[in-house]
C-alpha positions in Angstrom: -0.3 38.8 46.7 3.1 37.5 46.9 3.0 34.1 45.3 1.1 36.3 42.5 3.8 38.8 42.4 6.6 36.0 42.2 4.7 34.3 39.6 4.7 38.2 37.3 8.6 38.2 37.9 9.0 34.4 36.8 6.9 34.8 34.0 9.0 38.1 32.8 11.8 36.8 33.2 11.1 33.3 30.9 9.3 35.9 28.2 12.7 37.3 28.1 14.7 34.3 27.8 11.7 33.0 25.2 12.8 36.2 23.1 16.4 35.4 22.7 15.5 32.2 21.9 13.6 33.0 18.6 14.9 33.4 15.2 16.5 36.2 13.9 14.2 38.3 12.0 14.9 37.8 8.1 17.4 40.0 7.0 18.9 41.2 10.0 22.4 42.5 10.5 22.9 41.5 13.9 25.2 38.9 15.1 24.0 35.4 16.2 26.3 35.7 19.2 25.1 39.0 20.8 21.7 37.5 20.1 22.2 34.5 22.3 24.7 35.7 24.8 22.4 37.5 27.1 21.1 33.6 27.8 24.2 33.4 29.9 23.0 35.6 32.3 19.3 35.0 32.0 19.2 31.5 32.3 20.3 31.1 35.7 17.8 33.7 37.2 15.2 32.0 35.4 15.7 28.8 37.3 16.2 30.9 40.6 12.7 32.0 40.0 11.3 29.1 38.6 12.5 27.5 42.1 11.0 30.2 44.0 7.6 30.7 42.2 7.3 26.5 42.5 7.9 26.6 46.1 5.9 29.3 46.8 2.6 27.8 45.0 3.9 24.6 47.3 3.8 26.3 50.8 0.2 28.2 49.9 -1.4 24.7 49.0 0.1 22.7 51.7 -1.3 26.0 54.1 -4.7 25.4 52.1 -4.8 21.9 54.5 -5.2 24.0 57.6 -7.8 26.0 57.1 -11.4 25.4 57.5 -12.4 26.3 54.0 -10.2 23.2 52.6 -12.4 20.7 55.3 -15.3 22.7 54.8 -15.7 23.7 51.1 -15.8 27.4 51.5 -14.4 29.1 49.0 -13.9 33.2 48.5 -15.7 35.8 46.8 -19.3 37.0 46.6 -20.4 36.5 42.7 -23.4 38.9 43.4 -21.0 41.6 43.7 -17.8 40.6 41.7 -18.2 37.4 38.8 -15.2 37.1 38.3 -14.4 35.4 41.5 -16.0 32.3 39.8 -13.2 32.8 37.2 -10.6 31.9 39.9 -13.0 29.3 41.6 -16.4 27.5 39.8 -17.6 25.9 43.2 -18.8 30.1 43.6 -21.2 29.1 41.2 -23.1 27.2 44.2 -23.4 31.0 46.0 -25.3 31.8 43.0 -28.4 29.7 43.5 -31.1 28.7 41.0 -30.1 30.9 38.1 -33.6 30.0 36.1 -35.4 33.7 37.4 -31.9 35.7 37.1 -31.5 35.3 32.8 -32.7 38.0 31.9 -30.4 38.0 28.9 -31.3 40.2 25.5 -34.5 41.5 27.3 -33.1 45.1 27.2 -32.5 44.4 23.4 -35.9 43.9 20.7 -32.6 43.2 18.0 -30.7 41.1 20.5 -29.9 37.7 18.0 -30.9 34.4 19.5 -29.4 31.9 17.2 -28.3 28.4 17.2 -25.2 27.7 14.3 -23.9 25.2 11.8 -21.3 24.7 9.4 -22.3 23.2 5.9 -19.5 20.9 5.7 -20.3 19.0 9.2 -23.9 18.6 8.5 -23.6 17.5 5.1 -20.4 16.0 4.7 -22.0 13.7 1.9 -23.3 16.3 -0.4 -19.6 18.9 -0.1 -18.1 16.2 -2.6 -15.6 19.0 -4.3 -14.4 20.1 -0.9 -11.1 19.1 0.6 -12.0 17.3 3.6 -13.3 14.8 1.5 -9.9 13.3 0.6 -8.4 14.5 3.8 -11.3 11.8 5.7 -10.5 9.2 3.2 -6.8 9.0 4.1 -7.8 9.3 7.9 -10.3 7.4 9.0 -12.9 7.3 6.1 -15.8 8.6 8.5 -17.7 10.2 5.7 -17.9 7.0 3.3 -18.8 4.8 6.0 -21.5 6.5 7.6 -23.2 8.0 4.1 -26.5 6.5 4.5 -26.8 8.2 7.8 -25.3 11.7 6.7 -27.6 11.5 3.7 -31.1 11.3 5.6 -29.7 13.9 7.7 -28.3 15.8 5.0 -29.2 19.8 6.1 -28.9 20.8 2.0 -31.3 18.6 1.6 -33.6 20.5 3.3 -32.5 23.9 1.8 -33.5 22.7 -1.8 -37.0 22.3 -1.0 -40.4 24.3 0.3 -41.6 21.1 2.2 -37.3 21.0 4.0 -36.9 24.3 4.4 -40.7 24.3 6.4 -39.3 21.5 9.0 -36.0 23.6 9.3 -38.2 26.6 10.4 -40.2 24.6 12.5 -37.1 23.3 14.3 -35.7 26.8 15.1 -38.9 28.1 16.1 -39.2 25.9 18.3 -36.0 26.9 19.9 -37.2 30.2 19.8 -34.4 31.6 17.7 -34.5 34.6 15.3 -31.7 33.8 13.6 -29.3 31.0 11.8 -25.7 30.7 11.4 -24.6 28.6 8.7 -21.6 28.5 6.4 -21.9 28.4 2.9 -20.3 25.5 0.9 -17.3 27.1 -1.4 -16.6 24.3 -2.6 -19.8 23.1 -4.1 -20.2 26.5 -5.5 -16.9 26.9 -7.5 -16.6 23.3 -7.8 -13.5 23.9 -10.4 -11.8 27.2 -10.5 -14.0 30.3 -12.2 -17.0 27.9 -12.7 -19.8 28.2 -10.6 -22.5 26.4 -10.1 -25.7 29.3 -10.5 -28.4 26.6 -9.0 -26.1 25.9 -5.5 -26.2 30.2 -5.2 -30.3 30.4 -6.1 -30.0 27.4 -3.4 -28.2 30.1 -0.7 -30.8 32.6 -1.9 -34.3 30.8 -1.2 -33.1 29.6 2.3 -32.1 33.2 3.3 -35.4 34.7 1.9 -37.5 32.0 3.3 -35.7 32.3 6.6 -36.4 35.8 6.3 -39.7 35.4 5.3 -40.5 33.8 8.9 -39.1 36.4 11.3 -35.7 34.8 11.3 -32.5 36.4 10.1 -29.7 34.4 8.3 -25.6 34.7 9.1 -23.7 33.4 6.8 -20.2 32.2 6.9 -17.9 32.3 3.6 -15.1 30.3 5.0 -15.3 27.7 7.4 -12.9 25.1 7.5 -13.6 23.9 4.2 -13.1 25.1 0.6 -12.4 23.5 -2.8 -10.1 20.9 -3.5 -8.3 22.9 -6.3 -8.0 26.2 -4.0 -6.3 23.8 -1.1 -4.0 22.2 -3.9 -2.5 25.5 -4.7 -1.5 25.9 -1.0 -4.8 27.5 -0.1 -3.8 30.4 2.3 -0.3 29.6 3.1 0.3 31.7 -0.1 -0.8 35.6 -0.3 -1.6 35.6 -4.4 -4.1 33.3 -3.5 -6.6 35.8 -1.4 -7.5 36.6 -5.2 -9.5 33.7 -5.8 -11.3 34.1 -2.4 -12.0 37.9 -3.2 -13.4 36.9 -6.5 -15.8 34.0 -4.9 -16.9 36.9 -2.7 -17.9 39.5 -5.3 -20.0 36.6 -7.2 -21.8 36.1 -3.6 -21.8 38.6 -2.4 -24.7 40.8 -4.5 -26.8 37.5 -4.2 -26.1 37.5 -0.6 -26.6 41.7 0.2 -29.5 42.3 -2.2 -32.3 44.5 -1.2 -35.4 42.6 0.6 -37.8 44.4 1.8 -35.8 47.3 2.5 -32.8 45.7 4.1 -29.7 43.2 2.8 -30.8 39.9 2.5 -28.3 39.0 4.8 -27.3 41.5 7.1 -24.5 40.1 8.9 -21.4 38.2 7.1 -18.7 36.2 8.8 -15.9 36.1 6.2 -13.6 33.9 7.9 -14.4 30.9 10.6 -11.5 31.0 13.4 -8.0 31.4 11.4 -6.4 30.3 14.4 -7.9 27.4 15.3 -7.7 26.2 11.9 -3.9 27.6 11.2 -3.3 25.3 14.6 -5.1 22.8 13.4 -3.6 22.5 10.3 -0.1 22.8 10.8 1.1 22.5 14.6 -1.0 19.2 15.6 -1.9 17.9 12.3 -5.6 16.9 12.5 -6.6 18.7 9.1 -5.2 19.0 6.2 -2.0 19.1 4.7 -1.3 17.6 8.3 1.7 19.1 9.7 3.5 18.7 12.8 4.9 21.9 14.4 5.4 24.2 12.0 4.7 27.2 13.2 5.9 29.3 10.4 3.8 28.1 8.0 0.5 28.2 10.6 1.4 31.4 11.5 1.6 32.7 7.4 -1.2 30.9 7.2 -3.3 32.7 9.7 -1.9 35.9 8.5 -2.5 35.7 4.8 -6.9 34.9 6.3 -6.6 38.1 8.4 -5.6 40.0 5.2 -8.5 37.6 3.1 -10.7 39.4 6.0 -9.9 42.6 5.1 -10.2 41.9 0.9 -13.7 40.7 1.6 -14.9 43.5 3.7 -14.1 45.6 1.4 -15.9 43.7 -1.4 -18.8 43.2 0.8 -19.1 47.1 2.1 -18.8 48.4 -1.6 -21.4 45.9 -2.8 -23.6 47.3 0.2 -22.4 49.3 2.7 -25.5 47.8 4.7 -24.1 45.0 5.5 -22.6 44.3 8.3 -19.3 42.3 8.3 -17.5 40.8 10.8 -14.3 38.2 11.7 -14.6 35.2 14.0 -12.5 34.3 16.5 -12.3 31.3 18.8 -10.4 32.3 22.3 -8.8 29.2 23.7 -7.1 30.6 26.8 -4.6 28.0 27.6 -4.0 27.4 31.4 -1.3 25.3 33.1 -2.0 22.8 36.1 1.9 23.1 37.0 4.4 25.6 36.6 6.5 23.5 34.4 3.8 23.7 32.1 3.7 27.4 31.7 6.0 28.0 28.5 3.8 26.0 26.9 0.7 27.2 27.5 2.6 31.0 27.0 3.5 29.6 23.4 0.1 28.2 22.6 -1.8 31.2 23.9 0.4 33.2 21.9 0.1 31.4 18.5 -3.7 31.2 19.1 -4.8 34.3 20.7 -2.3 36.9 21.1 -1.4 37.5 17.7 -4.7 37.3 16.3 -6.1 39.9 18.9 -2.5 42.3 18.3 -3.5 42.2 14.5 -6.7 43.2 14.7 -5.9 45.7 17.5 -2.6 47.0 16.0 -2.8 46.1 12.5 1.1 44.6 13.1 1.8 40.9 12.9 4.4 39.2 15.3 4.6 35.1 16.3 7.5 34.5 17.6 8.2 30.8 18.7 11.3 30.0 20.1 13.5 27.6 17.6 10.9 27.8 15.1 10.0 30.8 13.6 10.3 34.9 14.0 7.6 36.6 12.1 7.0 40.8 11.8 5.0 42.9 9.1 3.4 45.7 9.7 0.6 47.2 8.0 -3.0 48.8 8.7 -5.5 48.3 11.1 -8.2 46.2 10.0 -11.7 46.7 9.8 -14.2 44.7 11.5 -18.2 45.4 12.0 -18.2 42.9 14.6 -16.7 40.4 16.1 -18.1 36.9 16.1 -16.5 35.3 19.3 -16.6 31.2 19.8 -15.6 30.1 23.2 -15.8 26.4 24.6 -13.4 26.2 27.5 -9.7 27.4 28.7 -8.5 24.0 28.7 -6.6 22.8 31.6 -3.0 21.6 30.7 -1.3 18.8 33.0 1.7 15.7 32.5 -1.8 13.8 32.5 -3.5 15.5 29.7 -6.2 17.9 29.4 -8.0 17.8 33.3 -9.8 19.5 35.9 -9.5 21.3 39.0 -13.3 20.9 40.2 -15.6 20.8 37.2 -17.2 18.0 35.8 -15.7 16.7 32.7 -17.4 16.8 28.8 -17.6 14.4 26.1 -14.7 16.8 24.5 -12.7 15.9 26.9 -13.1 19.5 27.9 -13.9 20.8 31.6 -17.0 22.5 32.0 -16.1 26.2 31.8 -18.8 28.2 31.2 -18.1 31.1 33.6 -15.1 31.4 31.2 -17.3 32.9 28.0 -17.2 35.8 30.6 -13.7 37.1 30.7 -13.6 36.1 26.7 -16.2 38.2 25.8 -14.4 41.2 28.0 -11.0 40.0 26.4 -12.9 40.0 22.6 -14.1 43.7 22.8 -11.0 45.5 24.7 -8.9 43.4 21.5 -11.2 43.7 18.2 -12.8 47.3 19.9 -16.3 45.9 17.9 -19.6 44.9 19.4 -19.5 40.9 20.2 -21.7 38.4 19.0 -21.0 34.7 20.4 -21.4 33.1 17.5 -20.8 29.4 19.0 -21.5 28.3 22.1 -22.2 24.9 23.7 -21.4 21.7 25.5 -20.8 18.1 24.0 -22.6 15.4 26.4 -25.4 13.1 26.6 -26.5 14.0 29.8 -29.0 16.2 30.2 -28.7 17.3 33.4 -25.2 18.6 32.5 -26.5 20.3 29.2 -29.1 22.2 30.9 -26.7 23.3 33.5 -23.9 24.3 31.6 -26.3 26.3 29.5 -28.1 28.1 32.0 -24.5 28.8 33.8 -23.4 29.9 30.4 -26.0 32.7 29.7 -26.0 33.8 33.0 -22.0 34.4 32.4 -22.7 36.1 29.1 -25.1 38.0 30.7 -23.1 39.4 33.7 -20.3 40.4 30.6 -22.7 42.7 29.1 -23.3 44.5 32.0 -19.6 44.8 32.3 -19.3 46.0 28.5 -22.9 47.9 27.7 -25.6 46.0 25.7 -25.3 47.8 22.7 -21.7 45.9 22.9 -22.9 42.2 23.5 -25.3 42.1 20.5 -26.1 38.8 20.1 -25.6 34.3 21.4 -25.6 31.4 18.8 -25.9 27.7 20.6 -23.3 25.3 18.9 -24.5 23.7 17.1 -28.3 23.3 15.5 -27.6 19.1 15.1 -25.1 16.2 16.1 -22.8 16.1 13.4 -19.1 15.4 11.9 -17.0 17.3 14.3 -14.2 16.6 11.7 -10.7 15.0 12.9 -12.8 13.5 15.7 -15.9 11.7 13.6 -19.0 11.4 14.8 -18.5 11.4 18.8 -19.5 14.3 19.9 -22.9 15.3 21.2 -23.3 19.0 20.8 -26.5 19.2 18.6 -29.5 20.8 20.1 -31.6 18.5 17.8 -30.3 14.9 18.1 -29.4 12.6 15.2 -30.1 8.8 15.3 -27.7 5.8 14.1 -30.1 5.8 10.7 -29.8 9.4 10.7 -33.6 10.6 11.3 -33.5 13.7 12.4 -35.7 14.5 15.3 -38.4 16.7 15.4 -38.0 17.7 19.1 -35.1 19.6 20.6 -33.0 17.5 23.0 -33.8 17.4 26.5 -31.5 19.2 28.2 -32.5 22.3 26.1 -34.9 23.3 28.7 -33.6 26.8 29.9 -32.2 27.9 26.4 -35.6 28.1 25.3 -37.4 29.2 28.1 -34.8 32.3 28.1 -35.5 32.6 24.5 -39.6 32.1 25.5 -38.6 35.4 28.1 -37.5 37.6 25.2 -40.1 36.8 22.6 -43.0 37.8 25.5 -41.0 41.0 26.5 -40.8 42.1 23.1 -44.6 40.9 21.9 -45.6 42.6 25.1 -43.9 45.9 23.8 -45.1 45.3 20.4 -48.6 45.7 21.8 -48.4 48.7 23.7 -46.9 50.4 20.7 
């Protein structure tokens, strides 16, 4: 309790000094020096306490040696009683036991949505010709070009544009058990030059959906993610406000193909309008993996990820007049930066607060505020947003140390991430106090080869999300979507990653059986289906 307590005071104290550190606000009348001047004071006790709270955290580990749960491997907490212990410690997963008989995820729930999700762009780089990644891959790397024979035999599109592919798509998630499919749709190859659409790619989007539909299983549909045309991103995409116009009108030419009646309901019932506006505004413009490849600039990120909020808020209201049916939602990845040392934590406060904290105030507050120190000072307020629900994506809180992203005591991913999976807990918690919506995980998963690991993180994972909707009510936790439905382009990185349920060879044959490994996923989603037939029945 007292290193915990030193550790509040040392952290507000360095918030404090972070504050006098940023910008002045545009058009302020106050004076640089009375800005600044309060770091003559401030900086000193922030060292005092940075001294303290470092020797502190030294004296509790070195104790740590001495006591028979260091030699032993006990650790604290029962996770029967209180999960969150596992939060502060993952060896409590061990106290847990076989977790194969405690899923009982979704049973409670005949609606619950068991999905598995892609993204249009990553499965079929080959066929988004018009979109910007295309160029962006050229200059870095040329993944695309050089592996086209295997992305076009593996090509998802081309299984959306016929009977005989979209018959060995269903047969792929039905065997996963799923009822539903996220999937993005391709912007660019639908308004492959600006105000001309291309009516065949839409009837495209239209025949999957009904014939997904058609066979019990529901469709989700993403309107941006990651990728849009290359004219859009050459007029600065959404570092510039005016240009939520042209995203606005692609959504009202979608949108009544997309919301139409069938069979007494919308086509689609739920729409994601945008796909993770801060990983992409970080991605984009603080470490320069996708395009226009900045370093650092957090001004332009942050404008960035506030002129997509706003696009949020244009396209639910497009979408809720065209059918107020529909349900429409924003989705957010939570990337809960932790720091190894206590040098480390100003930068994991900063990254945390460019990627999560002022997404979650928006949406909570309707008032945008990033404020980096040195770099940039933003502030607008404006009205709460709307949001049907909110489509969480969580992979890890990743670990930050002077040797790179590590570990304390989990095994480590492909990624390189930690395992993490008793983390989706406290993000679904964090998601629904923040966006006050009902959560769907709409990406979930684990890159590896090993199938051991897959099945374990997966039945760990589930068992966490389940445990968080006891926490929050299941008419709050209305949904889980495995990432991702096959191995694909995981963009700046290539083709390294293993996260695919269904694997994909070097030729690029897509397999017709789910990847071992995948074992408890669909004997969970095996659970739910008998519940709910059972039910069916007695009706």
């Amino acid at each position: 309790m007292i290193v915990a307590g030193i550790s509040k005071v040392n952290e507000a104290v360095w918030t404090k000094i972070e504050d006098h550190l940023v910008p002045l606000p545009e058009g302020t009348n106050d004076s640089r020096v009375w800005h600044y001047l309060p770091l003559t004071g401030l900086l000193p006790v922030g060292l005092c306490t940075l001294v303290v709270d470092l020797a502190s955290r030294t004296v509790v580990y070195a104790l740590t040696w001495f006591s028979p749960g260091y030699w032993f491997g006990w650790v604290e907490g029962d996770p029967e009683k209180d999960f969150s212990c596992v939060l502060k410690d993952s060896r409590n997963w061990e106290k847990l036991g076989e977790l194969s008989d405690k899923i009982t995820l979704g049973q409670d729930n005949p609606n619950f949505q068991w999905g598995v999700a892609t993204c249009t762009l990553q499965d079929s780089p080959v066929e988004c010709e018009n979109s910007q990644w295309r160029d962006w891959d050229a200059q870095n790397g040329n993944c695309i070009e050089q592996n086209r024979a295997r992305f076009e035999n593996s090509s998802l599109i081309r299984l959306y544009k016929t009977p005989e592919g979209r018959a060995q798509l269903v047969d792929r998630l039905q065997k996963l058990g799923l009822n539903s499919y996220r999937f993005s749709l391709a912007w660019s190859e639908i308004e492959p030059e600006e105000g001309v659409y291309n009516e065949e790619m839409i009837q495209m989007w239209v025949d999957l959906c009904a014939h997904l539909r058609d066979n019990g299983i529901a469709p989700m549909v993403s309107l941006h993610h990651f990728s849009e045309p290359k004219w859009f991103h050459a007029k600065g995409s959404f570092e510039k406000e005016e240009n939520i116009e042209h995203f606005k009108r692609f959504t009202q030419r979608v949108g009544p193909s997309l919301t139409q009646d069938y069979n007494g309901k919308p086509l689609v019932e739920h729409i994601c309008s945008i796909n993770e506006a801060d990983t992409e505004g970080f991605s984009r413009y603080v470490r320069a993996a996708f395009s226009p490849g900045s370093w650092f600039d957090f001004a332009k990120g942050g404008q960035f990820m506030k002129t997509m909020m706003k696009a949020h808020n244009v396209a639910y209201k497009v979408l809720k007049e065209t059918n107020p049916e529909v349900q429409v939602g924003f989705v957010h990845q939570i990337i809960d930066f932790q720091a190894a040392n206590v040098l480390l934590k100003p930068v994991t406060r900063i990254l945390n607060r460019f990627i999560n904290e002022m997404v979650m105030n928006y949406f909570k507050t309707g008032n945008f505020e990033l404020k980096i120190p040195f770099f940039c000072n933003i502030q607008e307020k404006g009205e709460k947003p709307k949001t049907d629900f909110i489509g969480l994506q969580y992979y890890v809180r990743p670990l930050a140390a002077f040797t790179g992203s590590t570990s304390y005591h989990e095994p480590m991913t492909n990624m390189p991430f930690r395992e993490d999976p008793e983390g989706l807990y406290k993000a679904i918690i964090d998601a629904h106090e923040a966006f006050e919506a009902p959560v769907i995980v709409t990406e979930n998963g684990i890159s590896t080869k090993d199938p051991v690991q897959r099945n374990r993180y997966n039945q760990r994972a589930l068992y966490a999300v389940q445990r968080a909707q006891e926490k929050i009510g299941k008419e709050s936790l209305l949904g889980y979507y495995s990432w991702c439905f096959t191995d694909n382009f995981e963009w700046d990185i290539g083709l390294e990653q293993h996260f695919g349920a269904y694997p994909v060879d070097e030729a690029g044959n897509l397999s017709s059986e789910p990847k071992p490994g995948m074992e408890t996923f669909r004997n969970v989603t095996a659970a739910w289906h008998r519940v709910h037939q059972m039910e069916e029945q007695v009706l």
